[in-house]
N, C-alpha and C positions, 0 to 999 in steps of 0.2 A: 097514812100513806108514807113510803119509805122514799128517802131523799135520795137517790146514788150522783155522786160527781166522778165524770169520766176526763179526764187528761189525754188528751189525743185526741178529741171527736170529730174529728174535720176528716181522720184516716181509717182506711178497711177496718179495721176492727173497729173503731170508736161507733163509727155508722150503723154496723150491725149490732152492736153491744148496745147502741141506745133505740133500736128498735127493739130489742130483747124487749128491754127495760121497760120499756112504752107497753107492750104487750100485756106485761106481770102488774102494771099500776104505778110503777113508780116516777116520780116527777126526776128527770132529768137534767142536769147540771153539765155541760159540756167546757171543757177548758180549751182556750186555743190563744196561740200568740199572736199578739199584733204583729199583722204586714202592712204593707202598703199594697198588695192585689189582695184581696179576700180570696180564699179558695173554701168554700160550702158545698163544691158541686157532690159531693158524696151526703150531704147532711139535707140539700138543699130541701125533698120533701119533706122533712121534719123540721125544719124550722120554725112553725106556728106552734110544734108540740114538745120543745124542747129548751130548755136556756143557754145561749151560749157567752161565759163571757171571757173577757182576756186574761191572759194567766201565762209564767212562763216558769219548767222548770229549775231554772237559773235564778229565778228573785221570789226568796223565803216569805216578801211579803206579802207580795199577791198570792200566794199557796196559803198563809195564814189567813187572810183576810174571806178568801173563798171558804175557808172552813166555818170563820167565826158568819158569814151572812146567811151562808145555805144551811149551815148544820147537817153535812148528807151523814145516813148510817152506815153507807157505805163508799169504797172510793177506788176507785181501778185506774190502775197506774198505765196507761197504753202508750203516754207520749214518749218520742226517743229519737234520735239520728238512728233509723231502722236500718238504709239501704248500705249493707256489708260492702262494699267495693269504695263508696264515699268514705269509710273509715281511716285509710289507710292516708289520702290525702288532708282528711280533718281529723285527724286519731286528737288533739287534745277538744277542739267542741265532741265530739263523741264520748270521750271522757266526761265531758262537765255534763253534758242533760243526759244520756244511758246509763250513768255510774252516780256520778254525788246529786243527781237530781231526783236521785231514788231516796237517799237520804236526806234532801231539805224537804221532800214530800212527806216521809216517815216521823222526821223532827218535830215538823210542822200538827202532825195527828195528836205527838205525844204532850208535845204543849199545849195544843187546844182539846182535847178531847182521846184518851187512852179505849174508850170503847167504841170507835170508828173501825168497821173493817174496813180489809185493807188487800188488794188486788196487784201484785207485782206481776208484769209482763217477762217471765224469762223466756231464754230462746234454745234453743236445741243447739243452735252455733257453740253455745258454751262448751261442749260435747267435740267439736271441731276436730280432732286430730284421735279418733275414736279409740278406747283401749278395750271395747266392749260391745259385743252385738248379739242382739240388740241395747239399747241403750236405754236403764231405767232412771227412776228417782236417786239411788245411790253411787251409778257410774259416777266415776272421775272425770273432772274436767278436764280439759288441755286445749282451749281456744286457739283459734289459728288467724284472727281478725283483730282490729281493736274493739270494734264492736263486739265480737264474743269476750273478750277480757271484761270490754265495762260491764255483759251482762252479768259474767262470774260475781262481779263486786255488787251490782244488784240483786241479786238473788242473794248470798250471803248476809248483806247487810239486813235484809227485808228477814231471815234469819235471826239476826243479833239480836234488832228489836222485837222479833217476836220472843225470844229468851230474857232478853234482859227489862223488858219493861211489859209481859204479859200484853200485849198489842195481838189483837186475831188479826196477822199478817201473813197473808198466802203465797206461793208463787205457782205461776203455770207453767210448766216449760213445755212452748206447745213449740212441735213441730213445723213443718211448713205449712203455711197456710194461705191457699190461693180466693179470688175471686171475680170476677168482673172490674171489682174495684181497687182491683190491687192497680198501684203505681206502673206506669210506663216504662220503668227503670229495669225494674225486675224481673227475671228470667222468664217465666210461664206469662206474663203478661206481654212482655215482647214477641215471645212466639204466637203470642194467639193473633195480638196486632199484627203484625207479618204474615202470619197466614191469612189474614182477613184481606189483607191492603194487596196481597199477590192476588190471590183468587179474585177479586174484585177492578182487577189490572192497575192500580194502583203503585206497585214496586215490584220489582224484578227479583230481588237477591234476598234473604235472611243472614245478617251477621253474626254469630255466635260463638263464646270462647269453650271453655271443654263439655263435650259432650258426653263424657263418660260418668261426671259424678251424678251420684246417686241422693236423693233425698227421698223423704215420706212425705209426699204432699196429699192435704186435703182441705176443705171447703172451709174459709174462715166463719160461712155464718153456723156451722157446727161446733166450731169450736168458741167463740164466744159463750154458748149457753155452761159448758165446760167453765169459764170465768165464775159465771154468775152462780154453779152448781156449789163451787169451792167456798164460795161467801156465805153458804147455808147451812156448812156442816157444826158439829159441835163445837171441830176443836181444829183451830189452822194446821194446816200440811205444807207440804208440797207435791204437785202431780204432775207426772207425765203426759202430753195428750199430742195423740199419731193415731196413724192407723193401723201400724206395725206392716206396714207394708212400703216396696220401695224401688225406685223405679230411675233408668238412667235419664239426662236431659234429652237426648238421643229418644228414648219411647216415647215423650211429651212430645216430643218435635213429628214424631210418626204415627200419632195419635191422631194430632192438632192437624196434618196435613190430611190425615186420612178421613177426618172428617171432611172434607170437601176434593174430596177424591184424586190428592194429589201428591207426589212423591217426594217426602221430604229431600231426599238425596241429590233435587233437581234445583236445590233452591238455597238450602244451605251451607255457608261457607265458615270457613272457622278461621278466626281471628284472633291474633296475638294480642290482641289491644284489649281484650276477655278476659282474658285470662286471670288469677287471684296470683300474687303476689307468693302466699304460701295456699294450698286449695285443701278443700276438706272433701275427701273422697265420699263417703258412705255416711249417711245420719239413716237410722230405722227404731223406731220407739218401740218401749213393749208399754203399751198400757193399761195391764193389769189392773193395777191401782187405784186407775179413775176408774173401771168397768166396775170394781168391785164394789168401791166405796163412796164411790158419786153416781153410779149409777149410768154413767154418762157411754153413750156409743154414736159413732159418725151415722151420718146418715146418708151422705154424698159418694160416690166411690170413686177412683179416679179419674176414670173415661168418663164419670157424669160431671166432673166438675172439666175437664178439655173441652167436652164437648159443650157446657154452660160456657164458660170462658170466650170459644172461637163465634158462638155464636150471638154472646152479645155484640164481641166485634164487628162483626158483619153487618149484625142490621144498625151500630151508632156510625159506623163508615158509608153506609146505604141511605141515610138522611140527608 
């Protein structure tokens, strides 16, 4: 039986990357840091079938020590300061766990164990300020967040060590990825909350900053298997995973209303308080690469994940 330890398991991906896992046989290792609230509500059914223990990537020891008890064969890096707009008010904690957290987890393989794959979560934000559309494995960066800068220095590094110490260390630079379980913070999850809690007469207004950028959103429990495809192949890469398709905030928002038959234009209001600092217009993946060499294809389209999304809202708001 193969070991995998996931870093992040308490968040959207970690949850579905360890039901993957569950599915394939493998005994599961989940990392998460000590709080004083537990938050499991995403992991909560899998708790009898999963291990979770505490870990942070800020302290080399507990990342050591998880290596040397569980021995996993594999290890997927998903923890991070994820939410882009927190960046810019915490730009050096984003710095120390999205950037050099990447590298005490890397360190940590090559001391303990050089034949541990190795799963690095990059992000399409690296792409930020775009000089290429669409946007493959060898576009140029140009981040326009701190969060996109730490992931540059992540992905890179996750790089070094795979050149300099023969480490199968991958990276996925997956695109947007929504799901029922994504964070309340986050744009497609605020909308779907809001279109739920109006229709429902719950709130009145929808607050939102620009509605014009454009991203490639699709269903993170698709892309997770994407994760686990990359840790199978012969030789580490790097891959792009989207859907090569792209859509304004504006169409989610006219989507998500139109699913419950209502006009976004009636409800939505745009606020400066939104707005990014520096914005990244346009992200659209081409993901040739993973189609061809991972085999790997969405399976969610985007109206099927709005319409998943608005609908879980409704009936967890309707309880």
């Amino acid at each position: 039986m193969k070991t995998a330890l996931i870093t992040g398991v308490t968040g959207q991906d970690g949850s579905y990357l360890a039901e993957l896992l569950l599915e394939k046989g493998y005994k599961v290792v989940g990392m998460a840091r000590r709080t004083s609230t537990v938050k499991y509500d995403r992991i909560e059914h899998l708790l009898d079938k999963i291990i979770v223990e505490q870990g942070d990537l800020h302290d080399q020891g507990s990342l050591l020590s998880l290596l040397e008890e569980y021995k996993p064969n594999e290890v997927y890096n998903l923890a991070a300061q994820s939410f882009v707009p927190a960046s810019w008010s915490q730009a050096v904690l984003t710095a120390e766990v999205t950037a050099l957290g990447v590298t005490r987890l890397l360190e940590a393989i090559r001391l303990f164990d050089k034949k541990i794959r190795f799963y690095q979560a990059s992000s399409s934000e690296m792409f930020g300020k775009v000089l290429e559309v669409p946007q493959k494995e060898d576009t140029p960066f140009y981040p326009r967040s701190p969060y996109g800068v730490a992931k540059v220095y992540g992905h890179w590094i996750t790089i070094n060590y795979r050149e300099s110490y023969d480490i199968f260390a991958t990276s996925g630079i997956l695109f947007n990825h929504e799901s029922p379980r994504r964070g309340l913070e986050f744009v497609t999850r605020k909308i779907t909350d809001g279109v739920a809690r109006i229709k429902l007469g719950m709130q009145d207004e929808l607050r939102l900053g620009n509605l014009d950028s454009r991203r490639d959103w699709g269903f993170a429990g698709d892309y997770v298997e994407a994760m686990w495809l990359m840790l199978q192949q012969e030789k580490p890469d790097s891959y792009v995973i989207g859907t090569g398709e792209t859509y304004a905030v504006r169409e989610f928002c006219e989507h998500a209303f139109g699913y419950v038959d209502l006009d976004y234009k009636d409800y939505v209001k745009k606020d400066p308080r939104f707005y990014r600092p520096a914005e990244v217009d346009l992200l659209i993946s081409d993901p040739t690469r993973a189609k061809e060499e991972l085999g790997w294809e969405r399976k969610v389209s985007f109206k099927g994940l709005v319409e998943m999304m608005v609908q879980a809202d409704l009936e967890r708001l309707s309880k």
